[in-house]
C-alpha positions as CSV (number, residue, x, y, z in Angstrom):
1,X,44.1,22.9,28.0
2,X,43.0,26.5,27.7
3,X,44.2,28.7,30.0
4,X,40.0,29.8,31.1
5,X,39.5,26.0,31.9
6,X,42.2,25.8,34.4
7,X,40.2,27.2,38.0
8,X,43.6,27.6,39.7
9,X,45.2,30.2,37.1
10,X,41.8,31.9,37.1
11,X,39.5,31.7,40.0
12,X,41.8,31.0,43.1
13,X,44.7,32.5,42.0
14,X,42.3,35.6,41.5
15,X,40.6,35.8,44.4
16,X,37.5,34.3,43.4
17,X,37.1,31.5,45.2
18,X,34.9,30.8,47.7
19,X,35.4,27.4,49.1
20,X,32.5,25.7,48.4
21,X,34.1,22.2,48.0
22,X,32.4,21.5,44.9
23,X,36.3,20.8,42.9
24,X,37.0,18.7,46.4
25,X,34.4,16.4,45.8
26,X,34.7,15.2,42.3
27,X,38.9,15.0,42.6
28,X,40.4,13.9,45.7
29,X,43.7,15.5,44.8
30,X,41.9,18.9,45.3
31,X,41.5,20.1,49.1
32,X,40.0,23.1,50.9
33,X,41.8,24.8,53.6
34,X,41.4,28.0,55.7
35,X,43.8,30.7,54.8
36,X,45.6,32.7,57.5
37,X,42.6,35.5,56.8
38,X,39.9,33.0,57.6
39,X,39.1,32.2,54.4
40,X,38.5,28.8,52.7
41,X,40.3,28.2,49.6
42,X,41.0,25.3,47.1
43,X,44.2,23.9,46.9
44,X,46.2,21.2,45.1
45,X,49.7,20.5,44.4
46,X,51.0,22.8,41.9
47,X,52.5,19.5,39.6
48,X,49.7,18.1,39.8
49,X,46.5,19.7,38.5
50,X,47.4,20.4,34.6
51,X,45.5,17.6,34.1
52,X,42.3,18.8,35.7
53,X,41.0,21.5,33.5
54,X,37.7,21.3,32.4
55,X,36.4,18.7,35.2
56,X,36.9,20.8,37.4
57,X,35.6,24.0,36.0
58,X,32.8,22.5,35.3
59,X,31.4,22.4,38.9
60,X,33.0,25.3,40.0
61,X,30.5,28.5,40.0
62,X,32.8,31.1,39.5
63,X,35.0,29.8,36.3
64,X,34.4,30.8,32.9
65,X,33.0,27.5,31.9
66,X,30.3,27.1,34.0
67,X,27.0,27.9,32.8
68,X,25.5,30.9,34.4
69,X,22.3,31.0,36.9
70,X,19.5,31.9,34.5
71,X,20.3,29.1,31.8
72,X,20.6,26.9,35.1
73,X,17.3,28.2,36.4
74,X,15.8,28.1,33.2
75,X,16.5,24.3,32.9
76,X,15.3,23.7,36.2
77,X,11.9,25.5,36.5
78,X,10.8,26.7,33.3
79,X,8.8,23.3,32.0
80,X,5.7,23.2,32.7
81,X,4.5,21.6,35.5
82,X,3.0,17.9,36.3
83,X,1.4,19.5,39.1
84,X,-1.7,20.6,37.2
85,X,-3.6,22.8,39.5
86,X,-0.6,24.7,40.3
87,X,0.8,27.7,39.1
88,X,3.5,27.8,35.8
89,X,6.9,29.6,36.7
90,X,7.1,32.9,35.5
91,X,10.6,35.1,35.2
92,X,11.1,38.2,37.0
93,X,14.4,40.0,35.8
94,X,15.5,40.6,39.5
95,X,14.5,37.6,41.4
96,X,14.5,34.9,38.5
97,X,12.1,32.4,38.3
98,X,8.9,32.2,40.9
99,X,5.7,30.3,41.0
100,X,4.7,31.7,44.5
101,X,5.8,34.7,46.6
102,X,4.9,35.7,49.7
103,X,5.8,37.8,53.1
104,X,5.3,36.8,56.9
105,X,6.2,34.4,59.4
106,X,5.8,31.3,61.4
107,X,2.6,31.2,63.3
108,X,2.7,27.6,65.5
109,X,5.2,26.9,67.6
110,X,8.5,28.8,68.6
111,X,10.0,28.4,64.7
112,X,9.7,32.3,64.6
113,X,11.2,33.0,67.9
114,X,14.1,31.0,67.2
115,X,15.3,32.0,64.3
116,X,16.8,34.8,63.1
117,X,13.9,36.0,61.6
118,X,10.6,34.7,60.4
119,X,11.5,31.2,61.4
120,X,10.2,29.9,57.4
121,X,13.9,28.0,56.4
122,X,13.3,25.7,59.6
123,X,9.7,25.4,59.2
124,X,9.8,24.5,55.6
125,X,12.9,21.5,56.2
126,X,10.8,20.6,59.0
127,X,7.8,20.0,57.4
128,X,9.4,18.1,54.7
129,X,10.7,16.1,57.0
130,X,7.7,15.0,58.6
131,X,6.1,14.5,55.3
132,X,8.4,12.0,54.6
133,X,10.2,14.5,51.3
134,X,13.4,14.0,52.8
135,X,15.5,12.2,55.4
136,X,18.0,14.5,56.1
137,X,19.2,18.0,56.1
138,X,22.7,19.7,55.1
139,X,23.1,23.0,57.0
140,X,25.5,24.6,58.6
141,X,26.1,23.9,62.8
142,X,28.0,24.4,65.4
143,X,31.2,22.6,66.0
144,X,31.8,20.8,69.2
145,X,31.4,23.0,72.5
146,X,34.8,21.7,73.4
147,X,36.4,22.1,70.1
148,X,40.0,23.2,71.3
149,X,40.8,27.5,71.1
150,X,41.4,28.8,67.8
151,X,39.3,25.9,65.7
152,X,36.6,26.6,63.4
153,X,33.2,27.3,65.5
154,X,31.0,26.3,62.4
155,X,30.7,23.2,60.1
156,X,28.4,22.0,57.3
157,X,26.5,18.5,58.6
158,X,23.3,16.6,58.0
159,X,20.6,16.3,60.4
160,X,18.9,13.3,60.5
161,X,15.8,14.0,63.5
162,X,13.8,17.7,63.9
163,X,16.3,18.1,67.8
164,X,19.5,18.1,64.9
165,X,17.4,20.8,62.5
166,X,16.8,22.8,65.1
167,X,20.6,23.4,66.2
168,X,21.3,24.8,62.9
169,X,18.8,27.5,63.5
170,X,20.0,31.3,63.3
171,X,22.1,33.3,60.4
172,X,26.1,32.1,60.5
173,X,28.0,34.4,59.5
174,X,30.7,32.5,58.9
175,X,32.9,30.7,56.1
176,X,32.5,27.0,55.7
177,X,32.5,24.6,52.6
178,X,30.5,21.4,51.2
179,X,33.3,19.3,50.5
180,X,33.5,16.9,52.7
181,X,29.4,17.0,53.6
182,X,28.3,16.4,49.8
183,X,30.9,13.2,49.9
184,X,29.4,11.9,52.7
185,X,26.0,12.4,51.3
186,X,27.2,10.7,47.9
187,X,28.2,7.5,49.8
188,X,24.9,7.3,51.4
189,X,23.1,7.0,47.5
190,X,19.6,6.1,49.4
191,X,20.0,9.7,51.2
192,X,16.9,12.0,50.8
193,X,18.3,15.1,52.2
194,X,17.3,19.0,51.4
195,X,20.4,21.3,50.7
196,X,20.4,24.7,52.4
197,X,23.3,27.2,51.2
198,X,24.0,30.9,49.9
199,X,23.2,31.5,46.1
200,X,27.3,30.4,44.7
201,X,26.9,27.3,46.8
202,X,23.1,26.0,45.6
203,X,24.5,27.0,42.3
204,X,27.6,24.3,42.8
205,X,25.6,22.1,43.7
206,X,23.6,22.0,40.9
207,X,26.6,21.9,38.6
208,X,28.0,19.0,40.9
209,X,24.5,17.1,40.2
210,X,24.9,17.5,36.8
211,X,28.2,15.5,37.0
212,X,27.7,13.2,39.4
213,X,24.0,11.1,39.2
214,X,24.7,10.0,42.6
215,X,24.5,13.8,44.4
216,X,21.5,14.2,41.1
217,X,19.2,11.6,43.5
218,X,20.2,12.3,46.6
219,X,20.1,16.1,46.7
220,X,16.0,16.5,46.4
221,X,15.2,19.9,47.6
222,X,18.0,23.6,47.3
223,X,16.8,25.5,50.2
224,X,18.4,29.1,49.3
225,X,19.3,31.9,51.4
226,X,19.5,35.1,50.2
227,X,23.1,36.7,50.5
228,X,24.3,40.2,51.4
229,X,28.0,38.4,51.0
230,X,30.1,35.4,53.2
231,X,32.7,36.7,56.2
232,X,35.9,35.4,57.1
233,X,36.5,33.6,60.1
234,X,38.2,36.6,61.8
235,X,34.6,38.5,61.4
236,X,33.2,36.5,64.3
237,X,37.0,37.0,65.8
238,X,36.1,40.6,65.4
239,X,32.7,40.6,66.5
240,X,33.8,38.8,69.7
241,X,36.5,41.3,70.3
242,X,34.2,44.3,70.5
243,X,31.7,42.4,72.7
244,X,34.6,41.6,75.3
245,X,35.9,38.4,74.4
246,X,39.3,38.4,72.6
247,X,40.1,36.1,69.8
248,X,42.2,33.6,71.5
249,X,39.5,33.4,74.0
250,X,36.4,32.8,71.9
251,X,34.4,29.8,72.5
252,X,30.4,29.9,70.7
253,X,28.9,32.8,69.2
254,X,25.3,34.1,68.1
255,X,25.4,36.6,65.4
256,X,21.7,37.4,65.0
257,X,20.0,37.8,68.5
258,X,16.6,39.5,68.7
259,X,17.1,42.6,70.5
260,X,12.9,43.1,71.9
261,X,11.3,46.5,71.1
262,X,14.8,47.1,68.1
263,X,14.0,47.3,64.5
264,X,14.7,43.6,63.2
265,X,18.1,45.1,61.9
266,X,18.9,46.0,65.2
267,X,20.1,42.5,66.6
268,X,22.5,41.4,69.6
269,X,26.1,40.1,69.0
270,X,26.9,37.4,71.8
271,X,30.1,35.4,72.3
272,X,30.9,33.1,75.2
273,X,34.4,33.1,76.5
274,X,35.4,29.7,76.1
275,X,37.6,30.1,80.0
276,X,34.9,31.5,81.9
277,X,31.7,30.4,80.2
278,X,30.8,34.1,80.7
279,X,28.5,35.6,77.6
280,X,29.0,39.1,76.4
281,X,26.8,40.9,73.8
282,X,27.2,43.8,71.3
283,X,24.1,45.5,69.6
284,X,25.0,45.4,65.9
285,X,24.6,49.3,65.4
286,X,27.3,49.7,68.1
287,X,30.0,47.8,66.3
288,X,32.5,50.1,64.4
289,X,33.0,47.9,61.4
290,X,29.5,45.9,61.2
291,X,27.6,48.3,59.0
292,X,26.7,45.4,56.4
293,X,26.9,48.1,53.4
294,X,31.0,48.4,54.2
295,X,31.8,45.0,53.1
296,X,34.7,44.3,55.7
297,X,36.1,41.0,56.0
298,X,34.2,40.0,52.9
299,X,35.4,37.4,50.2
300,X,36.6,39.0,47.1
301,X,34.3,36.7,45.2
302,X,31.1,38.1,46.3
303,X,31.8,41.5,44.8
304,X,32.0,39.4,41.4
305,X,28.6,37.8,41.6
306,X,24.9,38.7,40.5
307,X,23.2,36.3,42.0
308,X,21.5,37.9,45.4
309,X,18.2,35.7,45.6
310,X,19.9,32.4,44.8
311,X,18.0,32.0,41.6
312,X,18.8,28.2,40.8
313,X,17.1,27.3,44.5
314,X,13.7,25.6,44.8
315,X,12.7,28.1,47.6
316,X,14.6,31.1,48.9
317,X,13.9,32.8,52.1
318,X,15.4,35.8,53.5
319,X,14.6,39.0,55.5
320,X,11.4,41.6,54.3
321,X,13.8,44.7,54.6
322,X,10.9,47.0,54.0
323,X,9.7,49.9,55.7
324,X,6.3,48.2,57.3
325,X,7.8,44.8,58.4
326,X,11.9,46.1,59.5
327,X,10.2,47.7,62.7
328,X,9.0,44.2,64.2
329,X,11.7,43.0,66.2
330,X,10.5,39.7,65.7
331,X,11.0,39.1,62.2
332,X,9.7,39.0,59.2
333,X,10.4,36.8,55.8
334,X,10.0,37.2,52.3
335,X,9.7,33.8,50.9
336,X,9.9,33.2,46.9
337,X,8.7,29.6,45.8
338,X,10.0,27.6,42.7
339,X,9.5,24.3,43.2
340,X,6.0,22.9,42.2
341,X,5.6,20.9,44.9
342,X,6.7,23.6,47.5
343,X,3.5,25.6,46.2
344,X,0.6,23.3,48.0
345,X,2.9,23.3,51.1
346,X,3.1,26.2,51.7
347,X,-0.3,27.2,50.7
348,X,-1.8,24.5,53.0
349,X,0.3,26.0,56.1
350,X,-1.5,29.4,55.3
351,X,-5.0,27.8,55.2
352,X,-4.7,26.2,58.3
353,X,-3.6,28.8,60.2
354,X,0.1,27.7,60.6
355,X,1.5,30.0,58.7
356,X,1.5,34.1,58.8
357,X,1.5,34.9,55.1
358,X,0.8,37.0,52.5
359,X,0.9,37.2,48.5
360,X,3.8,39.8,48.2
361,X,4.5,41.1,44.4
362,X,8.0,40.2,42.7
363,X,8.9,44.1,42.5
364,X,8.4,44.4,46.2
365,X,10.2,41.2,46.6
366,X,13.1,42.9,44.9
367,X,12.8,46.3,46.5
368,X,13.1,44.6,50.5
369,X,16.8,43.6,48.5
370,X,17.8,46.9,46.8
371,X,20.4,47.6,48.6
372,X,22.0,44.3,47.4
373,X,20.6,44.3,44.3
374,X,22.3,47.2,43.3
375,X,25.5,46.3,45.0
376,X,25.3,43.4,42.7
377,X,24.2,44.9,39.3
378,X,25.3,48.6,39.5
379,X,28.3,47.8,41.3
380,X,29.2,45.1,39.4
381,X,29.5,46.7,36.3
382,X,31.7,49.1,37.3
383,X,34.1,46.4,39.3
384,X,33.9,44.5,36.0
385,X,34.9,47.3,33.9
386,X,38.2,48.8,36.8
387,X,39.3,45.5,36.8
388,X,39.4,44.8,32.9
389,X,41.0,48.1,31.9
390,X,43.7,46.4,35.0
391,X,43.8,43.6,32.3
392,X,42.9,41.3,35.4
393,X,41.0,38.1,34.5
394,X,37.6,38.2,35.6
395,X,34.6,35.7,36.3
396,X,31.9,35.9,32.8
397,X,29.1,37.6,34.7
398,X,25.3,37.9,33.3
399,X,25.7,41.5,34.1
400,X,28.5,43.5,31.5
401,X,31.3,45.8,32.2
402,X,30.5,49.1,32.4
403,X,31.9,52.6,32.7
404,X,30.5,54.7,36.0
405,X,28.1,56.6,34.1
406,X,26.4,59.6,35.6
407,X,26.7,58.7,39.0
408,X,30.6,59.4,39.8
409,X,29.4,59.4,43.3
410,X,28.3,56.2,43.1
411,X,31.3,54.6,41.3
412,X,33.3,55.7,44.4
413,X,31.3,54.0,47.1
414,X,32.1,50.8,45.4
415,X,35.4,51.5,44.7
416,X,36.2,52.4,48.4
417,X,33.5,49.3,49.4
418,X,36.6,47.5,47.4
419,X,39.4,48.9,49.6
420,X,37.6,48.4,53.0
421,X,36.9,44.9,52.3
422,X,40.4,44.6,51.5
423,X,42.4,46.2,54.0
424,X,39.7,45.1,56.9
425,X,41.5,41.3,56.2
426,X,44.5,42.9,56.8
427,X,43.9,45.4,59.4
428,X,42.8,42.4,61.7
429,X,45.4,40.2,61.4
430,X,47.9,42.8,62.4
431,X,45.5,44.0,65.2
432,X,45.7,39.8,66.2
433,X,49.4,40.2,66.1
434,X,49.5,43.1,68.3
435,X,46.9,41.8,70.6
436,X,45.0,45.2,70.5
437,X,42.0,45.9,68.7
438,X,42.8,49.7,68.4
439,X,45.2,48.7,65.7
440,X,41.9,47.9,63.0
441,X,40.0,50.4,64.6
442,X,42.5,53.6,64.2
443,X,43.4,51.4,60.2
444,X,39.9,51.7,59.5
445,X,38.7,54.1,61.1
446,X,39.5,57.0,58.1
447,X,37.9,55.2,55.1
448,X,34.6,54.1,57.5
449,X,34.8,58.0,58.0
450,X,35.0,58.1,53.8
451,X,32.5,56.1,53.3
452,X,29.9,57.5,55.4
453,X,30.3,60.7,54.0
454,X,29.9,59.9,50.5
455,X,26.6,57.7,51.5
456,X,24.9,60.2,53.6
457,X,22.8,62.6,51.4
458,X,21.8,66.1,52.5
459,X,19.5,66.5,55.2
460,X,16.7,67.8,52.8
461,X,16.9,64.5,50.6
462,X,17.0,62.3,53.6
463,X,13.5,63.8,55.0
464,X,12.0,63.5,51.6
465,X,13.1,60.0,51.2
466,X,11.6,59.5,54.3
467,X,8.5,60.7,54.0
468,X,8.0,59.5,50.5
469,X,8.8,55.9,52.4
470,X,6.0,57.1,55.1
471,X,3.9,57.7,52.5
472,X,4.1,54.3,50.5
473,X,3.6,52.6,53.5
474,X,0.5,53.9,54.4
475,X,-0.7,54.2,51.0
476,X,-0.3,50.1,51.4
477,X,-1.4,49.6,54.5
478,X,-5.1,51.7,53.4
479,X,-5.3,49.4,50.2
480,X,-5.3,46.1,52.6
């Protein structure tokens, strides 16, 4: 067995794995469990697993055997299409394959008000549900309501009727995995059901269908979600905290709640104290550590991935962080289409009315994801290169390893971004041990301080950024 096959040398014991279950499902001897930090990992008994090597890493997205999103993507949707009158796929370096893509929202119903933002992901499943597409969803819900103190609030399920979709409405910010989910789904081989996950997940599952024909007819439609990065556990601990509600005390939580007359990146925080019933809330620009761009209590593995607009999904839907849309409290989508048979549906919910959208180019797809983007490419390259001049093993990565460059400045945002994310894990826990929340924020505190100060650019550059942005956007808005 070589040493790159073996996912337990390489990928957990690196810190590269995310606990999506995909290893779980195809060996029983494999399980995932919740580290002390909140994390879900895979584990297996240490005698045991020399035997696993390549079956494993085949499935798993981040080993070094596992082939990498565009050969995935290009196998999926690069053949022509059966569907005649629709368009071909074409390839976009950024946001990989697209036959359709397109900004707005959800105009029937309340799909917009209740989700997190535009309300497409729930309108889409929805409407392939009542087509008859599919029979079932896996998504991630809520646990019980009297799930004992201290147990994991969210869970991956399937919902079988539109009242179950609808519960897993709403961003969750939150770890969970597919293992046990995907075998239920297998055992159930006359299962329809649509698949909605973060890029590295869709991607495992594609690998797991590839293994396993059973998962290859059941899983009909990859719903992605475009990812900033997963949290810990102890993020929604954290979140909680600040709001009013300590960790032992924390019973359901919200993490995107539209705050009326905010920008849509403006949202409410609420938690519920699971002995009073009480609800507390938090505006997301008043919490300490919740700038998104710091990367606390993120999983190593998302620094190590390139993959922001989940590029082996059949649709991906995510948030139109752009100038003219980010000031609409209600939210807004960007919605990218790969699927041929996605294309009619979504063009016949525009033509009737149903849908709010609008033909949005590829490049502007990818600009309302720069920050990301960049994170993910830029970034990358330079945590690629620090970490193999460390002689560390690293996931193969579509993007290579490469010195700062010209931009020293830049090299050190991601190399502190690497240190906050780090020591937020363990700033937390010893703030849980000392029941006081000052402990992470006076530990933190200095390299938030850091990185703000190495982000913010002089005044001048701001307000020509700004008006250059200004500009643009009405420059668009006169072309309509």
């Amino acid at each position: 067995m070589r040493f790159d096959s073996d996912i337990f040398d390489t990928v957990v014991r690196g810190g590269y794995c995310i606990g999506c279950g995909a290893c779980a499902v195809i060996c029983d001897r494999v399980s995932i469990e919740l580290t002390p930090l909140g994390k879900y990992q895979a584990s297996v008994r240490e005698e045991s697993h020399a035997d696993l090597g390549e079956e494993l890493a085949a499935v798993c997205p981040f080993s070094a055997l596992a082939e990498d999103e565009t050969t995935l993507a290009r196998q999926l949707f690069s053949e022509p299409t059966d569907v005649t009158s629709g368009p071909q796929a074409e390839w976009h370096d950024e946001i990989g394959f697209h036959r359709g893509t397109w900004v707005g929202h959800v105009a029937e119903g309340d799909f917009r008000a209740r989700g997190s933002s535009g309300g497409m992901a729930s309108w889409v499943l929805r409407e392939l549900m009542d087509r008859g597409e599919i029979d079932g969803v896996i998504h991630v819900q809520p646990c019980s309501a009297s799930a004992e103190a201290g147990e994991l609030l969210f869970q991956m399920a399937i919902s079988r009727t539109p009242q179950e979709l609808l519960q897993g409405t709403h961003s969750r910010y939150y770890p969970v995995t597919m293992a046990e989910v995907l075998r239920e789904a297998r055992a159930q081989p006359d299962s329809r059901l649509a698949l909605v996950g973060v890029p590295c997940f869709v991607k495992a599952a594609r690998l797991l269908a590839r293994q396993d024909p059973v998962l290859a007819r059941v899983l009909r439609f990859h719903v992605g979600l475009v990812c900033g990065h997963l949290k810990s556990a102890t993020y929604a601990e954290y979140l909680g905290w600040v709001a009013g509600v300590p960790p032992h005390d924390l019973g359901q939580v919200e993490f995107r709640r539209k705050a009326n007359k905010r920008p849509a990146n403006h949202y409410l925080f609420a938690a519920t104290s699971r002995s009073t019933g009480a609800e507390f809330t938090v505006l997301s620009t008043e919490v300490p550590a919740g700038d998104w761009g710091l990367g606390c209590f993120k999983y190593k593995a998302c620094d190590f991935c390139d993959d922001v607009l989940a590029e082996t999904a059949d649709v991906v839907i995510g948030d139109a962080w752009l100038p003219e849309y980010v000031c609409d409290s209600r939210g807004t989508n960007i919605v990218i289409v790969r699927h041929p048979a996605l294309v009619p549906l979504v063009e016949q919910g525009m033509a009737t009315g149903r849908l709010a959208l609008k033909p949005l180019s590829p490049d502007r797809v990818a600009e309302s994801q720069r920050s990301g983007l960049r994170h993910r490419r830029e970034g990358l390259a330079c945590r690629l290169h620090d970490a193999k001049v460390r002689g560390e093993w690293v996931p193969p990565k579509r993007v290579p390893a490469a010195p700062p460059g010209q931009e020293p400045v830049r090299a050190a945002v991601y190399r502190l971004r690497e240190q906050l994310t780090h020591e937020s894990h363990l700033a937390f826990d010893r703030a849980k041990q000392g029941r006081d929340l000052t402990i992470f924020a006076e530990q933190m505190a200095p390299l938030v301080a850091a990185h703000r100060k190495l982000v913010q650019a002089p005044l001048h550059v701001r307000i020509i950024r700004l008006a250059k942005r200004l500009l643009n956007a009405a420059l668009r808005a006169w072309r309509r």
